[in-house]
N, C-alpha and C positions, 0 to 999 in steps of 0.2 A: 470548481474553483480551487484555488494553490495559494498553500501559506509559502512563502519565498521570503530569499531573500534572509537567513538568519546565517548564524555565523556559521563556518564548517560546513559549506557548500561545495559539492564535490565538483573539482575540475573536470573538465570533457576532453579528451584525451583520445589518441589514436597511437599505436607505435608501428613503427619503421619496421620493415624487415631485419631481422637478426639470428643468431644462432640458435636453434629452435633445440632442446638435446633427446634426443631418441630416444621415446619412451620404451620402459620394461614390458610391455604388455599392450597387445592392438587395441585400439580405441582411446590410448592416455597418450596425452601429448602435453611436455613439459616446458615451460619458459624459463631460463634460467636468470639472476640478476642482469647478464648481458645482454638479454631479449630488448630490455627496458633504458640500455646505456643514451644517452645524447638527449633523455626523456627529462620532462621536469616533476613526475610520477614524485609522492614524497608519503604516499600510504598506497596500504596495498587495495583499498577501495580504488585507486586513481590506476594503479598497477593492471586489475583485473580491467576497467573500461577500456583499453589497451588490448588487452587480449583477443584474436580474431575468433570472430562467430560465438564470440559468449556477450549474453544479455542477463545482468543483474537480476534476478528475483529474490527480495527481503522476502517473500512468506507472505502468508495469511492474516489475517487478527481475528482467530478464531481459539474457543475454549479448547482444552488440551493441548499436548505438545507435540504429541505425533502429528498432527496435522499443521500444525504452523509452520514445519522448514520452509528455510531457502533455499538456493543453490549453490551453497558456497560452504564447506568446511573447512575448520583453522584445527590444520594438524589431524586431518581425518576423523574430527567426530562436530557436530553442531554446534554453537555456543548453547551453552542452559539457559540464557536470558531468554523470555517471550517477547517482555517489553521493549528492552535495550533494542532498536532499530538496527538489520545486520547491516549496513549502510555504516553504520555508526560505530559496531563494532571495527570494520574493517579499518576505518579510517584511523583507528588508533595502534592499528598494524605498522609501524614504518618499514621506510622501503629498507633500510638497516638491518631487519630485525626478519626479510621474507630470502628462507635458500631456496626456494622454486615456488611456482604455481603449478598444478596437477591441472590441466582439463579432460574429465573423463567421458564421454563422448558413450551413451548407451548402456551404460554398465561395466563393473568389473569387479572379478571375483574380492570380500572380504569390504567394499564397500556398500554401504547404506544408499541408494539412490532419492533418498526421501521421495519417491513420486516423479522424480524429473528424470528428465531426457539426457542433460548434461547436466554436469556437477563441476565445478573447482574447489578445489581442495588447495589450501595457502599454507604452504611446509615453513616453518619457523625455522630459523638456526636454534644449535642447543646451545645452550648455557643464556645466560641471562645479563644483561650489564646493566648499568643506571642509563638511561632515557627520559628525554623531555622533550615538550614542546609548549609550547606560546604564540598566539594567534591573537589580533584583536581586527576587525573588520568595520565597516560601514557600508550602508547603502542608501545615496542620497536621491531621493522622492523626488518626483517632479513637482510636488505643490508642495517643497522646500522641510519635509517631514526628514528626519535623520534616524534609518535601524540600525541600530550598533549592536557588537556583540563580543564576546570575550572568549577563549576556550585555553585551556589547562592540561594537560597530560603529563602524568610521570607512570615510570615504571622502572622495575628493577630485580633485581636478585643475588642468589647465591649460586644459581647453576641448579639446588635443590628445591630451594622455595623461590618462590615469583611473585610477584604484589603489580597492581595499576590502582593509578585513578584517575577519574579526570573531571574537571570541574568549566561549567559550559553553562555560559546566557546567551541571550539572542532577542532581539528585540527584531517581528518579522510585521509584512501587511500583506494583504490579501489582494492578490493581482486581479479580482474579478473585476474590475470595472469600478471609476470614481464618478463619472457625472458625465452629461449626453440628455438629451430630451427625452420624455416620457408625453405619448399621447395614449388616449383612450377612442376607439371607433367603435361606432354602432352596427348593427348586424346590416345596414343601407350602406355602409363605407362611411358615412359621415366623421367627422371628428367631433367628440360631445367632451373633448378635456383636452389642453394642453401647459404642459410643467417642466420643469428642470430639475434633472433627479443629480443629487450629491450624495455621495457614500464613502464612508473613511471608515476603516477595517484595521486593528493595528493590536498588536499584545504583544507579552514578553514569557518567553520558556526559560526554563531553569534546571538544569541537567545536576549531577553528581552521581557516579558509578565509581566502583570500587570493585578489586578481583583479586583472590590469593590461592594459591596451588603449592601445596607439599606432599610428601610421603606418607603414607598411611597405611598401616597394619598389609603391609606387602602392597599395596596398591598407591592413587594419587586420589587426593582430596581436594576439587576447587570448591571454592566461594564465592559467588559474586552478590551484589547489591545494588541498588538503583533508587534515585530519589528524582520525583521529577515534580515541578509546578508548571502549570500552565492558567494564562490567563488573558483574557481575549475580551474585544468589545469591538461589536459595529454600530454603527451611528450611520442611518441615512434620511433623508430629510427631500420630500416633494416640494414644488413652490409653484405652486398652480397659479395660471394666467389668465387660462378661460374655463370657462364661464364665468369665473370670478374669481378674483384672491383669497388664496387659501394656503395653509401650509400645513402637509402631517409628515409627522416624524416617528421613527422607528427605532430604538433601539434592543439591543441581547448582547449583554455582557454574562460573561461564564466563568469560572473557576473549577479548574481540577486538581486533585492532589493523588498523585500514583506513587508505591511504594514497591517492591519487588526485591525478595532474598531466595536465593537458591542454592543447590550445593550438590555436584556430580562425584561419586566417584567410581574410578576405572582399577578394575584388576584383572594380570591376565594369569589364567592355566596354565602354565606351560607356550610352549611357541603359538598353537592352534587356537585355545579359545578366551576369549575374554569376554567379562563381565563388566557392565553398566549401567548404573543407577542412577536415578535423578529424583530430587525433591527441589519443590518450587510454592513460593507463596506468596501470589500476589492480592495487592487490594487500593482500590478508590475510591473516592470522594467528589461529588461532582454536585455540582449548583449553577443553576442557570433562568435566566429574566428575560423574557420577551413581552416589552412596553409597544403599543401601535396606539400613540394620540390624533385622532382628528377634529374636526369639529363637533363638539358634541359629544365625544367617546373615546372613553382610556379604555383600549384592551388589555389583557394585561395575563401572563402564564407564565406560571412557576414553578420551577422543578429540582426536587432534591434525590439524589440516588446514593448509595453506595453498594460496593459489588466487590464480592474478595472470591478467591480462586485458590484450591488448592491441589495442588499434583504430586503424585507417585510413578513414579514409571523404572521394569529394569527389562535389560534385555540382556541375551547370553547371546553369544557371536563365535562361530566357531567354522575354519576355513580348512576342509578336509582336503585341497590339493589346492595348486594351484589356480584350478580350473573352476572348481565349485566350493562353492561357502554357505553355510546356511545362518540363520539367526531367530530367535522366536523369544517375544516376552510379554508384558503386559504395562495397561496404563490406566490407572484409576484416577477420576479427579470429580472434588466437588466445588461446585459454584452455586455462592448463593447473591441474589441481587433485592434490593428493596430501596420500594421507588413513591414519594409521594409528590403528587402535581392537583394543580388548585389555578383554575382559571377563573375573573371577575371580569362584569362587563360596567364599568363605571360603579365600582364598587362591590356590586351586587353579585355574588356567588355564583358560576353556572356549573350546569351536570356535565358530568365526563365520563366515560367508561373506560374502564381499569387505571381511574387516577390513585389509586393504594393501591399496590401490587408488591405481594413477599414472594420470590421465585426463588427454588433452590428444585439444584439439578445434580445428582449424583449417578455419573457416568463412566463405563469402564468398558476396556477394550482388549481384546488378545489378541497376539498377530504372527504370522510365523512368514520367512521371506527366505529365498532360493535364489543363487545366481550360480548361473553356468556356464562354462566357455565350453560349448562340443569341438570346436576347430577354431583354429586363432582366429577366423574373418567373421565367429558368428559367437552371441551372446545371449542368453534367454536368464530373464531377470522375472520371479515372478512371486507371486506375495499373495496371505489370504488374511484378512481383518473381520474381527466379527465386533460388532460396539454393539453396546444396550445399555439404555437408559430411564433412568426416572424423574419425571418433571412435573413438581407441583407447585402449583401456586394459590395464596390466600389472598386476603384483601378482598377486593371488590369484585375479584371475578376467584372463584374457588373449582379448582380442580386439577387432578391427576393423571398421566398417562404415563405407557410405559412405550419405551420404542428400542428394535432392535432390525438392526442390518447387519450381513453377508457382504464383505468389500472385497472382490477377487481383483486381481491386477495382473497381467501378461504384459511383457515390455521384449522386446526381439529387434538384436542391431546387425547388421550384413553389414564390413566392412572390405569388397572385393577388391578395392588398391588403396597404400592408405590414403591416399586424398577423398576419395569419396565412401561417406555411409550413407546408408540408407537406415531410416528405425519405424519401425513401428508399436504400436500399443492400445492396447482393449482395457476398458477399467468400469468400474462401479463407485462412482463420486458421491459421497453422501456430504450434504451442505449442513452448517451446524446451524440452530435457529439463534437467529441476532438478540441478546436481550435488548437493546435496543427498541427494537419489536411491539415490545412488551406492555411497554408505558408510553401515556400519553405524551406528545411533542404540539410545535405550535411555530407556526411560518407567518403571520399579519403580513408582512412584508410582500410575499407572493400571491397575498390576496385568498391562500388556502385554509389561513385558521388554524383551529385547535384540532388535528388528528390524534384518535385515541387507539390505545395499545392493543394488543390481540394476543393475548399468552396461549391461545389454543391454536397456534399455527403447527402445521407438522413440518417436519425439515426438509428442503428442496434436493429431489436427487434428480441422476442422469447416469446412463451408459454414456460410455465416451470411446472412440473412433480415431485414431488418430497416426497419422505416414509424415514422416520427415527427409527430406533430401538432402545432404549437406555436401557439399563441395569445394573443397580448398585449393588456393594457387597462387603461384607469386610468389612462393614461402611463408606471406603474412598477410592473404587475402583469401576469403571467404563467403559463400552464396549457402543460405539456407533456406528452404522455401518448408513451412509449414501447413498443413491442414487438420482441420480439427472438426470430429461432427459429435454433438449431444443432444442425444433420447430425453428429455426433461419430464421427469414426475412433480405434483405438487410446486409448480414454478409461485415463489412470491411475486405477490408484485401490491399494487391498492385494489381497496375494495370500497363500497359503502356498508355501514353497520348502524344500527336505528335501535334509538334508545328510547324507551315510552316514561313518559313524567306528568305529572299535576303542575302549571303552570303556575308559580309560584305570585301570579298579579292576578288574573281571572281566576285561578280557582279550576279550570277544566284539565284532562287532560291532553298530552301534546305528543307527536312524535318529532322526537329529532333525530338528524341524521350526521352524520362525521366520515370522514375518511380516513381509513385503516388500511398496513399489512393484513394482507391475505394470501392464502393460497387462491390461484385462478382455473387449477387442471395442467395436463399436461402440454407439450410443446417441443419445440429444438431450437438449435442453435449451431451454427456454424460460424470458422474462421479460419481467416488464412492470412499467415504473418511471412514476409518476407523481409529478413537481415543479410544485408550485402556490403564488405569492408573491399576496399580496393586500394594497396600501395601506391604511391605514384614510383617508386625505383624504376619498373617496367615502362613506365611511361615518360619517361628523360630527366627527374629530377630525387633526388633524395629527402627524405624526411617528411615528406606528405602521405595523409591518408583519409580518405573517404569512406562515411559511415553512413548509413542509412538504413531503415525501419518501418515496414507497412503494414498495420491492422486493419483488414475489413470483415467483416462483421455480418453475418445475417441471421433473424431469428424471426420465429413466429408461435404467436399464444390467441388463445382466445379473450377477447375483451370480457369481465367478468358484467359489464355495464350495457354494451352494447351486441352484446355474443356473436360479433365479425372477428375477423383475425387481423389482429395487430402485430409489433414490433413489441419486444422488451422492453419497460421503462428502462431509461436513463443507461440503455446498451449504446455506445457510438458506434455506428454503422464505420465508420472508417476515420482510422487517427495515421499518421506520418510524421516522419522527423529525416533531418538530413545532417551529417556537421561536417567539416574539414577542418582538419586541423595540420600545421607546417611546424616542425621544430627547427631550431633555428643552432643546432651546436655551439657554432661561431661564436652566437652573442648568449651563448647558454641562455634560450628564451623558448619560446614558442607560443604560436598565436593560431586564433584557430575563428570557425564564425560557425553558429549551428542554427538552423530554421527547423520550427516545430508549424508541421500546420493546423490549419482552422480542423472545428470538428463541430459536431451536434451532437443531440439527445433530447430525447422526447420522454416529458414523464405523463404518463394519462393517469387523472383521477375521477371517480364518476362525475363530477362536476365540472371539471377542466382537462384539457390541455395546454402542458405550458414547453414550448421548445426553448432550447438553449442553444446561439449558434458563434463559434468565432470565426466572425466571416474574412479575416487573413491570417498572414504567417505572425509568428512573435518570432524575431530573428534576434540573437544574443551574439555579440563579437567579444573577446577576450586577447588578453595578452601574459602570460606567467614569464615572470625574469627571476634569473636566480641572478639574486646582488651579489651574496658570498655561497660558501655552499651552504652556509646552516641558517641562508637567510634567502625569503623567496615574496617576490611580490606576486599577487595579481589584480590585472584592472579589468572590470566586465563592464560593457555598456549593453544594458539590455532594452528589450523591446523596443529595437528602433521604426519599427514599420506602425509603432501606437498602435497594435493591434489592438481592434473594438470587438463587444460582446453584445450579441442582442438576444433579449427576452423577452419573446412572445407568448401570451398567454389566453387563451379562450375559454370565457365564461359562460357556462350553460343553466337553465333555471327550467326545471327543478334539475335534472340531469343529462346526460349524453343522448342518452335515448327515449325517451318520451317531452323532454324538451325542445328548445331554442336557444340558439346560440343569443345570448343577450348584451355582450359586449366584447370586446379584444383588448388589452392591455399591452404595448410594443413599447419595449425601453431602449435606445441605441447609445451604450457606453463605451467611454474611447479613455480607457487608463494613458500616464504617457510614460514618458523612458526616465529610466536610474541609471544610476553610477554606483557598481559595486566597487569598494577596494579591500584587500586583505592582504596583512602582511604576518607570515608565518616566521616564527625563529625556530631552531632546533637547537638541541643541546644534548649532552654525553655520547653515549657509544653508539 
């Protein structure tokens, strides 16, 4: 499911061929303002979707910092923000304010490749001026709902010191489906239920960021800050026919409150080596209500968490030739989380496992990283990480462990003419464990109930395998065909766990069972992603260009319920998207249409299986006019094809494998089409 639709939604965009400026060094290829001329680009998030053979990745949302980059540095080093979405950073880049985009293609000596393949890097002009902008948008629902939203940017300077902020609401809904028939079949095919399922999903976010940079004891000092609310409510509501009139309703409204101050500073040695340090401190507050009334019974789980994070991290960087660089530092961070959850069943109190849960996790990492150019067409990028940690938890479930891993990484790019590379790379991926995880959660709605936490999970790793082919032409077209293969240890996935109790009415006692995170054993995983950009210049007309995106997907684990081999929950075997986009000079406009297609996913719980399918395309058309130059509309008509969503789901008693399949639950939802408009103003330099 997809929160959409809030303000400061990033245009789709393709660019034209243009003056591409010949990079310093094989494998960087540079776009200068001109790249982007006749474009209606107006941040450098819109700037980079433009760019050939490069795909967006914000990062992870995982503890520490080393492991959350993106692909994308502002001015050669990462933003400090975790929270701050790089999305969201970029977009407060104007296109004013970018003197090139860097895409560095495999490695290159003196840069950080955070983990990826390819990297851009967004060069700022120097000196500073005053900046703004002003955006206010809407998107109008088809069952006549209105998301508005607001968004704010200044910035400025002296050329020494620098300051932003920017202040952002957005009133968004949740595209998964509003309403569509719900039956229920018996294991004979019979139909034993049929209803009208209604669902309205709708909340408002509330952003303020704030960022200051000056000189400092020979060095530079930034600041940043971030305030965020979030607050969301679904409502859905059954209206049964048959067998007889009946109505249950659903609701889980949520509140969160996110907070985040950091502050990097940079010093260099002399020409060769520099220093950087980062301090970061984030913390949340989160509440959440999951009510399921039917006849006869209010279910009812309640959940209160908060979670603060605190990080150190410095590295030293030091570039002995052009050719080689090395860098090596450290990153220490604690996180602590506590979580209490409390479910009733028509009042009456039920058991849960790990509903108090105190989790604090003090973890620290040293790393050292190499890159080398031996001959201009070849690159070897290679890096050694050692993490160890300690993770204990009280409360209801008590206990300590400690874990540590060896992360080696070889990355190796062949660039034999410069249109075509080749890359490959060997790694040791360690996955961090979700606090999420940890504490009990609660789905009524999906028929799953109250799932309890598991703090003893151990963290999922994988070798990882992986050859890149890329090939450019046209000047401003691009084929990259990916594969990807991972050795899986400790894969999460669900499990059942049995709690034994004195039955609080009889008097004897009982075992109950729930569904949990768990580890399942090991497994793999493969993928293979193919991005192909194609100009139209070559092909008789100017200012067009074709975008396109294939993820397929294969994995296999052992079912921990039924011990055959399955599919990864909730892995999509295969996603696709396609967009065109025409700029129009003439009428300084451009208009563009993008198709995302249907997809699946499969979650298996020892009691159920529930599939997720969208069984067509969601096609978006758009139009961007620039009125004046410091004024820009755009109009989107989304999901015109009323893409629908079904959710099948199979009920087993007592479980997968020593039961019977005892019912199917099949929901067929058809959300229909909006009308997004946004009008953006700009102001100063």
């Amino acid at each position: 499911m997809l929160i959409v639709n809030v303000l400061a939604q990033a245009a789709v965009a393709a660019a034209p061929p243009a003056a591409v400026q010949a990079a310093p060094q094989q494998g960087v290829i540079s776009y200068p303002p001109s790249f982007f001329q006749g474009q209606q680009a107006s941040n450098a998030a819109e700037m980079l979707a433009r760019v050939p053979g490069f795909t967006l990745d914000t990062g992870d949302s995982v503890r520490g910092f080393e492991g959350a980059a993106g692909n994308v540095l502002i001015d050669g080093q990462r933003p400090t923000s975790k929270s701050d979405n790089l999305e969201e950073i970029l977009r407060r880049v104007p296109v004013s304010a970018v003197e090139r985009i860097d895409i560095i293609r495999g490695g290159a000596p003196g840069i950080d490749m955070q983990g990826k393949s390819v990297l851009a890097n967004v060069v700022r002009k120097q000196g500073a001026s005053f900046r703004g902008l002003f955006a206010v948008a809407n998107n109008h629902l088809w069952d006549g709902r209105n998301m508005h939203g607001m968004r704010l940017e200044l910035s400025g300077g002296d050329g020494q010191r620098t300051w932003e902020t920017t202040i952002r609401y957005g009133y968004g809904n949740d595209d998964g489906g509003q309403f569509g028939p719900y039956v229920r079949i018996a294991p004979n095919g019979s139909i034993v239920r049929r209803a009208d399922y209604e669902a309205e999903s709708d909340g408002v976010q509330q952003t303020i960021t704030a960022g200051y940079s000056q000189p400092l004891l020979g060095g530079r000092i930034t600041l940043n800050g971030r305030a965020f609310w979030d607050n969301w409510k679904s409502e859905n509501t059954v209206r049964f026919s048959d067998p007889v009139d009946r109505v249950d309703n659903f609701t889980s409204p949520y509140d969160e409150f996110e907070t985040e101050f950091g502050a990097r500073y940079n010093r260099d040695f002399g020409p060769r080596t520099k220093l950087e340090a980062v301090l970061l401190r984030s913390d949340s507050d989160f509440h959440s209500l999951d009510l399921a009334q039917t006849p006869g019974r209010l279910d009812e789980f309640r959940n209160e968490r908060t979670y603060n994070e605190t990080i150190g991290r410095a590295v030293l960087k030091h570039q002995r030739s052009s050719a080689l660089s090395f860098e090596a530092g450290g990153e220490a961070a604690l996180n602590k989380l506590d979580s209490q959850s409390v479910a009733f069943v028509n009042g009456a109190p039920q058991a849960l496992s790990a509903a108090d849960v105190q989790v604090e996790e003090l973890r620290g990492e040293a790393f050292a990283k190499a890159v080398w150019r031996p001959a201009p067409q070849w690159t070897i990028d290679g890096g050694l990480r050692f993490e160890a940690s300690e993770i204990s938890s009280d409360g209801d479930v008590v206990l300590e462990k400690t874990l540590s891993f060896l992360k080696p990484r070889l990355a190796v790019a062949w660039q034999p003419v410069p249109s075509t590379q080749i890359r490959a790379r060997v790694e040791r991926v360690v996955g961090q464990l979700n606090f999420d995880d940890f504490v009990a959660g609660a789905d009524f709605e999906e028929g799953t109930g109250v799932s309890v936490g598991n703090p003893d999970l151990n963290p999922e790793r994988a070798w990882v395998a992986e050859v890149a082919a890329e090939q450019r032409f046209w000047k401003s077209g691009a084929l990259t065909l990916t594969y990807r293969h991972s050795e899986l240890q400790d894969v999460i996935d669900r499990g059942p766990v049995f709690v034994d109790r004195i039955n609080p009415d009889t008097g004897r006692p009982e075992r109950l069972v729930f569904d949990r995170p768990t580890n399942i054993g090991d497994g793999t995983k493969d993928e293979l992603t193919v991005t192909l950009q194609v100009p139209s210049e070559p092909l008789g007309w100017t200012g067009g260009v074709l975008q396109g995106e294939l993820n397929k997907r294969w994995s296999k684990v052992a079912d921990p319920t039924t011990l055959t081999s399955r599919e990864i929950s909730r892995l999509r075997p295969l996603e696709w998207e396609a967009r065109y986009t025409q700029d129009l000079p003439k009428w300084n406009a451009s208009v563009g249409v993008a198709v995302f297609g249907g997809w699946s996913q499969t979650t298996y719980r020892y009691n159920s299986i529930t599939d997720v399918k969208l069984h067509n395309a969601y096609i978006t058309t758009w139009i961007d006019k620039r009125l004046r130059p410091d004024l820009i509309l755009r109009v989107e008509y989304q999901n015109l094809g009323e893409r629908g969503i079904r959710v099948n789901t199979q009920a087993f008693s007592p479980d997968r494998r020593t039961g019977s399949l005892l019912y199917t639950d099949d929901r067929d939802l058809t959300p229909g089409r909006s009308l997004y408009v946004r009008v953006r103003k700009t102001f100063g330099g």
